[in-house]
C-alpha positions in Angstrom: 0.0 0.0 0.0 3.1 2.1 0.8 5.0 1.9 -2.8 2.6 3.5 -5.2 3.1 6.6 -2.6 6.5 6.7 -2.3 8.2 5.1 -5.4 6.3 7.2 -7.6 8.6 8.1 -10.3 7.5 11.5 -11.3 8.2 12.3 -7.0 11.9 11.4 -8.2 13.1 12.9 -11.0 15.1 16.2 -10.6 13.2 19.0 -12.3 16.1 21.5 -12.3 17.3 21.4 -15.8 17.6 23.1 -19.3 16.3 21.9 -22.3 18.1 23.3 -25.8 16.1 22.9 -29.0 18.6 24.5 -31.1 21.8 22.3 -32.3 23.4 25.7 -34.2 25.4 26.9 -31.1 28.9 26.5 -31.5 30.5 24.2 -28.9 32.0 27.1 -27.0 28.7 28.6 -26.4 27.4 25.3 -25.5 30.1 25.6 -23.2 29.1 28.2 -21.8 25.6 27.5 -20.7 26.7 24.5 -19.3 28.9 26.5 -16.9 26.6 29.2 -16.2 23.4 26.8 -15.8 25.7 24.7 -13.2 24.1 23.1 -11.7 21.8 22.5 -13.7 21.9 19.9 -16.2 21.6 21.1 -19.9 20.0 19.0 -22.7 20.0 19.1 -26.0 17.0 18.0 -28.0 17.5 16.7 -31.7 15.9 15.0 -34.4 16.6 12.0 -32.8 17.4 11.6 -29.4 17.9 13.9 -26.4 21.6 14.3 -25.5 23.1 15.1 -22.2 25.2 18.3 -22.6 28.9 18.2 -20.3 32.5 19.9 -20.0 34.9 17.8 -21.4 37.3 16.8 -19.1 40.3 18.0 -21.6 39.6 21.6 -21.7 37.1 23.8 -23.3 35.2 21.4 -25.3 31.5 19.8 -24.7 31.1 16.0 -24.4 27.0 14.5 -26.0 26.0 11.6 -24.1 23.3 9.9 -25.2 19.8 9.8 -22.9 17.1 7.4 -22.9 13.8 9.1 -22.6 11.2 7.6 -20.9 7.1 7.8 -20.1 6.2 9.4 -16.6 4.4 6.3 -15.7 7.3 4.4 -16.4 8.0 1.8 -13.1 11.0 2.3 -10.6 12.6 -1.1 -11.7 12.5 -0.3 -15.4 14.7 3.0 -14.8 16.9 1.0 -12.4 17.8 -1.6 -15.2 18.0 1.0 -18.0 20.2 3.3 -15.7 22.9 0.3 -15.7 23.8 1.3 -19.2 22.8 4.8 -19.9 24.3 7.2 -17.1 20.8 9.7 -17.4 17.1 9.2 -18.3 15.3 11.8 -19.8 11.4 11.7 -18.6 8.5 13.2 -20.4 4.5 13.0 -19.7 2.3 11.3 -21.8 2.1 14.0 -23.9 5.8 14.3 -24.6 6.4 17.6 -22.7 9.6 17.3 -20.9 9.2 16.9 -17.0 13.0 15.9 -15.4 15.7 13.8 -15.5 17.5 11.0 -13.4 20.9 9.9 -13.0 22.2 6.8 -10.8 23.0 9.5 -8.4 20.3 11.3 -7.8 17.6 8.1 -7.8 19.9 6.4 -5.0 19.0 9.2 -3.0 15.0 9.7 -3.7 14.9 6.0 -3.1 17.2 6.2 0.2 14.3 8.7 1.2 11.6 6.7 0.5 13.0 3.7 2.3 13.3 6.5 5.4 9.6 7.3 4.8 8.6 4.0 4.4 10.7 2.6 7.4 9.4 5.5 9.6 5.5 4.6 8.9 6.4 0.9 9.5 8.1 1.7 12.7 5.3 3.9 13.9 2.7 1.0 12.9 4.4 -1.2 14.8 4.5 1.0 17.8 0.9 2.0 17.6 -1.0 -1.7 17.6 -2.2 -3.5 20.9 -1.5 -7.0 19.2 1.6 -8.8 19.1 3.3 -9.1 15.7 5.9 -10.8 15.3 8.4 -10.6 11.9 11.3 -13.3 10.9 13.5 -13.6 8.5 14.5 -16.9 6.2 17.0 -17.5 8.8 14.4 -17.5 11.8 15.9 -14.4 13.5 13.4 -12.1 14.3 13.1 -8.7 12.5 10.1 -6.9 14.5 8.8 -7.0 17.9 5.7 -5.1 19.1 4.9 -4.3 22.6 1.8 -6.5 22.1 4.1 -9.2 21.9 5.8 -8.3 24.7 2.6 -8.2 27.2 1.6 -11.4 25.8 5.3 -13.0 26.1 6.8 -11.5 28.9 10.0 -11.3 26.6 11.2 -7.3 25.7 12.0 -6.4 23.0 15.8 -5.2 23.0 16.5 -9.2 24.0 14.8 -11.1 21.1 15.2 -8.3 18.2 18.0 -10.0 15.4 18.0 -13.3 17.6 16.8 -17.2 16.7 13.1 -17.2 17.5 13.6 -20.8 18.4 15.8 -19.5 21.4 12.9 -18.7 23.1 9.6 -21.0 22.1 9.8 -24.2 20.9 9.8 -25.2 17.3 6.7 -27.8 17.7 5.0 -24.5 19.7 5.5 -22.1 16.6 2.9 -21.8 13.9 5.4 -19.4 12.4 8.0 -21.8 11.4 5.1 -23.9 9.0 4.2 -20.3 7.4 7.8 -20.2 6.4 8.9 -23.5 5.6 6.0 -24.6 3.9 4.3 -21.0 3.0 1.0 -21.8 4.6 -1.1 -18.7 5.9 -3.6 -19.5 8.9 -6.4 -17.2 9.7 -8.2 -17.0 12.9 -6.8 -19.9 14.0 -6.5 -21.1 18.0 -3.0 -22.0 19.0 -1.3 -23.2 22.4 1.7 -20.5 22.3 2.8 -22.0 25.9 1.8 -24.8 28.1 -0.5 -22.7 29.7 -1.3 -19.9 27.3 -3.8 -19.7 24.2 -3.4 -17.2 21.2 -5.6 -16.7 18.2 -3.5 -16.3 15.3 -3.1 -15.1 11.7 0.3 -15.8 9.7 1.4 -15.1 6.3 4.9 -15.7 4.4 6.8 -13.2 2.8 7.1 -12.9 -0.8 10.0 -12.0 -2.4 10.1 -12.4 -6.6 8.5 -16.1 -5.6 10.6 -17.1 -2.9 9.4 -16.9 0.7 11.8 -14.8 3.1 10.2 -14.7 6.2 7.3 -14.8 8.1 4.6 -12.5 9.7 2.2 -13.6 12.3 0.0 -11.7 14.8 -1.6 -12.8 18.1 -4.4 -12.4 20.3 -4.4 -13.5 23.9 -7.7 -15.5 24.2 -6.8 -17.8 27.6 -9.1 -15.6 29.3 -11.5 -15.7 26.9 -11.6 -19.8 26.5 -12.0 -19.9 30.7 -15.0 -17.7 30.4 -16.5 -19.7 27.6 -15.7 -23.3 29.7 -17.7 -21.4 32.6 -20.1 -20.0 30.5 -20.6 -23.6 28.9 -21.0 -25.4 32.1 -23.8 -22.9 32.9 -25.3 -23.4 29.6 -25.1 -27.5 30.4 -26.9 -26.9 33.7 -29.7 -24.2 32.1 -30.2 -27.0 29.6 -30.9 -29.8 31.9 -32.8 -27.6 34.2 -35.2 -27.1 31.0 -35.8 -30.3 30.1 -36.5 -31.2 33.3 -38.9 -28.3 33.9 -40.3 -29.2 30.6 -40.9 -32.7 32.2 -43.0 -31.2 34.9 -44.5 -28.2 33.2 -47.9 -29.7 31.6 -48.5 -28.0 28.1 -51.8 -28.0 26.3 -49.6 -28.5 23.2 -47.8 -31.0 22.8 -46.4 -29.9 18.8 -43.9 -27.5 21.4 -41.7 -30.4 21.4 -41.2 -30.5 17.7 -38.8 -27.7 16.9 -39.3 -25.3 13.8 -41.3 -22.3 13.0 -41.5 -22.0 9.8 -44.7 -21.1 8.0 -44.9 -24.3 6.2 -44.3 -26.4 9.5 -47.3 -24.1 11.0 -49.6 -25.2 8.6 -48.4 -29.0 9.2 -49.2 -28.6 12.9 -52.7 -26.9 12.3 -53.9 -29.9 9.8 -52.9 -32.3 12.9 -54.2 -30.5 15.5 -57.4 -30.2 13.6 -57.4 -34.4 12.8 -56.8 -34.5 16.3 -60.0 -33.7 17.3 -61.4 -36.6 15.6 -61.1 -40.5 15.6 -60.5 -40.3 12.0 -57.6 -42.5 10.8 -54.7 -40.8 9.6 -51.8 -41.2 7.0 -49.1 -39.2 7.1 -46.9 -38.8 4.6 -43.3 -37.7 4.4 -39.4 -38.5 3.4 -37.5 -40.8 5.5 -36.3 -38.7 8.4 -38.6 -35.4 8.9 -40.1 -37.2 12.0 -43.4 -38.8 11.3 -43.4 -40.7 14.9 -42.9 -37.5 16.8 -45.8 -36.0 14.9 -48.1 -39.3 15.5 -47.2 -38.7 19.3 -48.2 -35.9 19.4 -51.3 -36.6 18.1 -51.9 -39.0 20.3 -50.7 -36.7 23.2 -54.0 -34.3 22.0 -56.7 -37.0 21.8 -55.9 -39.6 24.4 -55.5 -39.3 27.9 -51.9 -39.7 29.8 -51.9 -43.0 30.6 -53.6 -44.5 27.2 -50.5 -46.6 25.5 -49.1 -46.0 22.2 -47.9 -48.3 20.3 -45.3 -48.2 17.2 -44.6 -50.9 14.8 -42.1 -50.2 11.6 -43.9 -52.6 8.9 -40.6 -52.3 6.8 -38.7 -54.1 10.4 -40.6 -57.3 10.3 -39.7 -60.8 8.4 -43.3 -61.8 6.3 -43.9 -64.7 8.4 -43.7 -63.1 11.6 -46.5 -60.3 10.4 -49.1 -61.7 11.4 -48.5 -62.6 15.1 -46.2 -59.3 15.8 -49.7 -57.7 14.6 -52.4 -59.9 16.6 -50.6 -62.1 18.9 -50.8 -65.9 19.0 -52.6 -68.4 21.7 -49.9 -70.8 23.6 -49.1 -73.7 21.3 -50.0 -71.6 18.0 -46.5 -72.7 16.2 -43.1 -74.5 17.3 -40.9 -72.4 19.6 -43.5 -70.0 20.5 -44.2 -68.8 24.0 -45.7 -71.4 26.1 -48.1 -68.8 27.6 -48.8 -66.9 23.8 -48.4 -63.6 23.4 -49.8 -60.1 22.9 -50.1 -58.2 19.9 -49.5 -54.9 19.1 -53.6 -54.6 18.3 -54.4 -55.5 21.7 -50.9 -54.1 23.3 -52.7 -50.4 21.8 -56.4 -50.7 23.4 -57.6 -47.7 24.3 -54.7 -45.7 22.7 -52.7 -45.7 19.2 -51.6 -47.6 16.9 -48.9 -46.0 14.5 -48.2 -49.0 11.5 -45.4 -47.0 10.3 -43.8 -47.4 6.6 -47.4 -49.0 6.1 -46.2 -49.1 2.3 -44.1 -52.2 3.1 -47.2 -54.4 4.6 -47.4 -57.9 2.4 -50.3 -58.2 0.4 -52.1 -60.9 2.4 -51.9 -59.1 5.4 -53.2 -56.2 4.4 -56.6 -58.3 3.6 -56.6 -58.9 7.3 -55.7 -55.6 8.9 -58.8 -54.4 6.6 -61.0 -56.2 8.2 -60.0 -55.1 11.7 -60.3 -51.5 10.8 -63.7 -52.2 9.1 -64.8 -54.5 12.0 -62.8 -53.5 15.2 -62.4 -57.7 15.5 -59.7 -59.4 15.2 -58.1 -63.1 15.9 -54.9 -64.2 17.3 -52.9 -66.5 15.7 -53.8 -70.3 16.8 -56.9 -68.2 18.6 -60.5 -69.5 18.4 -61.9 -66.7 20.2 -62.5 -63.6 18.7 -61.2 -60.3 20.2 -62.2 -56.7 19.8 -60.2 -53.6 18.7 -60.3 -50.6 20.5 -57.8 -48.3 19.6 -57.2 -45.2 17.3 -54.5 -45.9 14.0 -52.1 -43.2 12.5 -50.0 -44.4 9.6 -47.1 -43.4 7.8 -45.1 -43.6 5.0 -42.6 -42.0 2.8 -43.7 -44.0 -0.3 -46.6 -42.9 -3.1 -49.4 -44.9 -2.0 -51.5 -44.2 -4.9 -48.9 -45.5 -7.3 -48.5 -48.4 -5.5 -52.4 -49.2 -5.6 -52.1 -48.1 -9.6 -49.4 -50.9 -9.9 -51.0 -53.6 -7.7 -48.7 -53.5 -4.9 -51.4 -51.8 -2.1 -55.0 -52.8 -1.6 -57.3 -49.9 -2.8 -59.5 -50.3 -0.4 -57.4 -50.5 2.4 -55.8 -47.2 1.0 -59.2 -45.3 1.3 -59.6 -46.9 4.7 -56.5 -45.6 6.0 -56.4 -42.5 4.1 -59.5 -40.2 5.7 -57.0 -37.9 6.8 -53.9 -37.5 5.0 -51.4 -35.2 5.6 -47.9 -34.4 4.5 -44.7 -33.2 6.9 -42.7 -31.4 4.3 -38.9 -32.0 3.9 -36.5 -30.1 5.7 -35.3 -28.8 2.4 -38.9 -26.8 1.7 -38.3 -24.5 5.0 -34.8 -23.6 5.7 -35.2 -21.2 8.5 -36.0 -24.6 10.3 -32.5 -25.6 9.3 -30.9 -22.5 11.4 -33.6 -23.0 14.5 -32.9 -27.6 14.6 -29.0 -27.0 14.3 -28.2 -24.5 17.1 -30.5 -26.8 19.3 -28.6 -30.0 18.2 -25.1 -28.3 18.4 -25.9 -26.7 22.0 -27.5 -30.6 22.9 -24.8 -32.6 21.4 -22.0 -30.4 22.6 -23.1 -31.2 26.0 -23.5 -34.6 25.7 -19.4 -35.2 24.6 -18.7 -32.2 26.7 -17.6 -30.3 24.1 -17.9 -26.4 24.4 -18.3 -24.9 21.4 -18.1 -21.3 20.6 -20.8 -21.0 17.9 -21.4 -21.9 13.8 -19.9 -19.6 11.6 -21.9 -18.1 8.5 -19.8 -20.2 6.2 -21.2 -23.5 7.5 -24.3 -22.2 7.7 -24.6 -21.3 4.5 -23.6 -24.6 3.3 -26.2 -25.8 5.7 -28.8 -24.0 4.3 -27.7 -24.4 0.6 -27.9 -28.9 1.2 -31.0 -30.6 -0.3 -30.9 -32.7 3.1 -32.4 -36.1 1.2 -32.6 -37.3 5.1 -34.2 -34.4 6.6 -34.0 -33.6 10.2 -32.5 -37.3 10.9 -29.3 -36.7 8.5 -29.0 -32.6 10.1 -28.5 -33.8 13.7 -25.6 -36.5 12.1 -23.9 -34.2 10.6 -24.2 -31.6 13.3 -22.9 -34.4 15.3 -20.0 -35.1 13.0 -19.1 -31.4 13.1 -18.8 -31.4 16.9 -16.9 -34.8 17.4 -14.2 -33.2 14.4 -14.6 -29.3 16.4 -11.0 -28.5 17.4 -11.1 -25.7 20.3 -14.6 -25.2 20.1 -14.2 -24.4 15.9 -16.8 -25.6 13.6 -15.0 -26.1 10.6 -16.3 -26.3 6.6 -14.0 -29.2 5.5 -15.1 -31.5 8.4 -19.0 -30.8 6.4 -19.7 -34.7 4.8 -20.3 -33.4 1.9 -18.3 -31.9 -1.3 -18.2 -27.9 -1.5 -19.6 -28.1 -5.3 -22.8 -29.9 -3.9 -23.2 -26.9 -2.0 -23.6 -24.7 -5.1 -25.0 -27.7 -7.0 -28.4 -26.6 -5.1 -31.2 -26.0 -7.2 -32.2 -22.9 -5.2 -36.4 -24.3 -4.2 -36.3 -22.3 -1.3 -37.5 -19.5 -2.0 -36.5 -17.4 0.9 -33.1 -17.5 -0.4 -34.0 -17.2 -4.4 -34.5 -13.6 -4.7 -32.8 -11.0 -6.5 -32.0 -8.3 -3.8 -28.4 -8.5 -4.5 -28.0 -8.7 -1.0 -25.5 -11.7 0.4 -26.8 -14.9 1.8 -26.0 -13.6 5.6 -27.9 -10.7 5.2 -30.9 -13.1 3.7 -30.9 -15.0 6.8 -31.0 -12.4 9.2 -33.9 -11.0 7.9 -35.6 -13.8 7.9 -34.3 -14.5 11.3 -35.6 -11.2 12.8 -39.0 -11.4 11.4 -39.8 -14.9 13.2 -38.3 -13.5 16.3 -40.4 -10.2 15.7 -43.8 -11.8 14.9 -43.5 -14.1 18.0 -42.5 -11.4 20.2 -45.8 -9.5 18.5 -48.4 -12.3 19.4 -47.1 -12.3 22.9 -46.7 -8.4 23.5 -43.1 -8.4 23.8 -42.9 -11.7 26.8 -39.2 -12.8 25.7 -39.4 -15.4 28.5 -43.2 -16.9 26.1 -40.8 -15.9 23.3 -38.4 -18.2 23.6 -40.8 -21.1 25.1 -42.6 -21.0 21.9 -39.4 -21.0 19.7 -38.1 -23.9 21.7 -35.0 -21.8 22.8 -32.9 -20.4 25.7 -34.2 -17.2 26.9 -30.4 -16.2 26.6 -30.2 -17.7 23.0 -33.5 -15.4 22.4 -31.8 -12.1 24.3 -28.6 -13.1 22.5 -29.9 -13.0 18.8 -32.2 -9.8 19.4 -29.3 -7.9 20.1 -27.5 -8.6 16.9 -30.3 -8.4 14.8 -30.8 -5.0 16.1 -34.8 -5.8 17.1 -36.4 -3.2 19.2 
């Protein structure tokens, strides 16, 4: 930034000189005006070239040597080389008007003055900054010392300045030797100075016409400020336990709260369940593998069954074909070889008087799906080896993440079992169709999984949320919380890094942009996006509870301090 400023060629030339446009004076008046310009130089301006004008050296006579003339915007280095074989350079602006001269002379000392300059703002930089800075050589001596370095350090300055680096830390403890042996630069980056001292660094080689001679690095003392974030952690752990457990006590006429996400699509999911769940209609709920269908069928049956009515699960996809039947109805003792001696329950009668979910209902054989029919047209059922027939009493919710209707098309689902389970059907979307979800599910799953390894972790940078937000997320919520998961087990000093992401960079930008929160054409930068997006949540859900941060941040599932946290960078009022 300095050179442009100093070693600006038109600042250097010497503009002290004579320019003759007439070659008809004699040699002794040439003479002459050389010796009464003095000293001055004198030119002389032909046809062809521009001549420096000088006294012989034998008497009386005038000597012509040759200049090179030159444009004003020429660089330094140019009129360094060419000043190796001419002794002066003739310089003119772009329009050919004559502006100065230089000689070998009089450049060593404009640049001798700029290296002063130069050296003096350098020196006074160096003076001025908190942070340490530290500069070395090729040879690992160091060149610069600030008095940031020697807070941090303990070490002063007169007693490392133009000595080994390595005399005072050791090698394995210096990030600065990699920047110069291997010409790496680190940004940002958390680094154990001493046994008992932490420093956030940056460090960059020096550059020389390609070949690195030295190193530059700066430091930031953050022990303090990684013992404050263990405490604050710790606190955080406790809050978060103390939640839950409150949560545990705390009865809610709502039991969606425990599924998190605000987003206006996932609004409109809950208020098409809550509305089935008024009823004893059967439902089907559709959805990819992963976006939580069991937690919304729980819920459900949280709203339409009292607390002590069972619920029973049963994944249709988890069971061999010859064990359907019984898993589903039981069998009588002796039914089949190797059974229980004293039969066993079904899951029809283990669900009297509360829910049955049959989940991935899509993978149900063919013959069995003739007799779970018939229960749900009849309420009756029979066990297997059973004589007696039993009654059903229970409420079904089914799911799947298959197209049931194609199946029925192509023969592989009953049609009329289809209508009979599908009175209600309703669809959870993807977690791809509402990103601000994304944002909300991964600071909850990064604060719960943190604690869980006991792994403090200082927060998620906008660069891995952005790649967050760009991934399609073909397993939904289930496939977030891995890879939030993965992110924290490969954290290093509470970092969140891009590379330890499971997926390839390009895939990022290989998104085909369906959200449309994200697809407009502000111009403004994914960050700024998310942030207002962010702040309008936060600002309609503090509206519907007249500002009550603490009903707030209940009904967005977060901290209070997460809540009080985000308003004040978003700036809400």
């Amino acid at each position: 930034m300095f050179f442009p400023t100093f070693l600006d060629i038109n600042k250097m030339i010497c503009e002290e000189f004579v320019l003759l446009r007439d070659d008809n004076l004699s040699e002794g008046d040439m003479a002459s005006l050389v010796e009464k310009e003095d000293p001055k130089r004198v030119f002389l301006h032909t046809d062809q070239n521009i001549l420096l004008l000088s006294r012989s050296s034998e008497g009386a006579g005038i000597q012509y040597l040759p200049c090179k003339e030159v444009s004003s915007d020429v660089e330094v280095a140019h009129v360094v080389n060419d000043l190796q074989d001419d002794t002066c350079i003739f310089v003119s602006d772009s329009n050919g008007q004559p502006m100065g001269y230089l000689t070998s002379q009089v450049l060593s000392k404009k640049l001798y003055s700029a290296y002063h300059y130069l050296h003096t703002y350098i020196e006074t930089i160096l003076e001025t900054i908190d942070e340490s800075c530290t500069v070395i050589d090729r040879d690992q001596n160091v060149l610069a010392w600030t008095g940031g370095a020697e807070q941090i350090f303990s070490i002063k300055k007169e007693d490392i300045i133009g000595k080994p680096i390595t005399d005072f830390f050791k090698p394995d403890h210096l990030e600065l030797l990699n920047t110069l042996q291997d010409g790496t630069s680190v940004y940002h980056r958390q680094h154990k100075a001493r046994d008992n001292q932490v420093v956030l660094i940056n460090s960059n080689p020096v550059y020389l016409d390609e070949e690195i001679i030295g190193a530059v690095v700066s430091e930031l003392d953050i022990t303090s400020q990684i013992k404050l974030n263990k405490e604050l952690y710790k606190a955080t752990e406790r809050l978060f336990h103390l939640e839950k457990e409150v949560s545990k006590l705390t009865s809610t006429n709502d039991p969606f709260m425990k599924i998190r996400g605000s987003s206006p699509q996932l609004k409109k999911t809950f208020n098409k369940f809550k509305k089935a769940a008024t009823t004893d209609a059967n439902i089907l709920i559709y959805g990819e593998s992963g976006v939580g269908k069991e937690m919304f069928a729980k819920s459900v049956h949280a709203m339409r069954e009292d607390e002590h009515a069972p619920f029973v699960a049963i994944n249709c996809g988890a069971i061999p074909e010859p064990l359907f039947e019984s898993e589903i109805f039981g069998y009588e003792k002796g039914a089949f070889s190797g059974a229980n001696q004293n039969g066993k329950k079904g899951k029809v009668e283990l669900a009297q008087g509360g829910t049955l979910l049959l989940d991935e209902i899509g993978e149900m054989p063919l013959d069995m799906q003739v007799k779970m029919l018939r229960l749900l047209q009849e309420n009756k059922f029979y066990s297997v080896g059973g004589t007696k027939e039993k009654e059903g009493n229970f409420r079904l919710v089914a799911a799947t993440n298959q197209d049931l209707g194609t199946m029925v098309k192509e023969g592989k689902f009953r049609e009329d079992l289809y209508y009979r389970l599908n009175v209600v059907g309703i669809e959870v979307p993807p977690l791809r169709k509402r990103p601000e979800d994304i944002i909300e599910l991964t600071h909850y799953f990064l604060n719960e999984i943190s604690i869980k390894y006991n792994r403090p972790i200082h927060g998620i940078s906008q660069e891995v949320m952005q790649a967050l937000l760009h991934y399609q997320w073909p397993g939904n919520i289930r496939e977030l919380k891995n890879v939030v998961e993965r992110l924290v087990v490969f954290a290093e000093d509470g970092e969140i890094k891009l590379e330890d992401l499971p997926f390839e960079p390009k895939a990022i930008h290989a998104a085909n942009g369906t959200n449309k929160v994200f697809s407009d054409t502000t111009g403004r930068s994914l960050s700024d996006r998310l942030q207002v997006v962010e702040k309008d949540i936060i600002v309609k859900e503090l509206e519907k509870v007249n500002g009550n941060k603490a009903v707030c941040a209940e009904n967005l599932q977060v901290t209070r301090a997460t809540l009080y946290n985000r308003i004040k960078k978003l700036g809400i009022k």
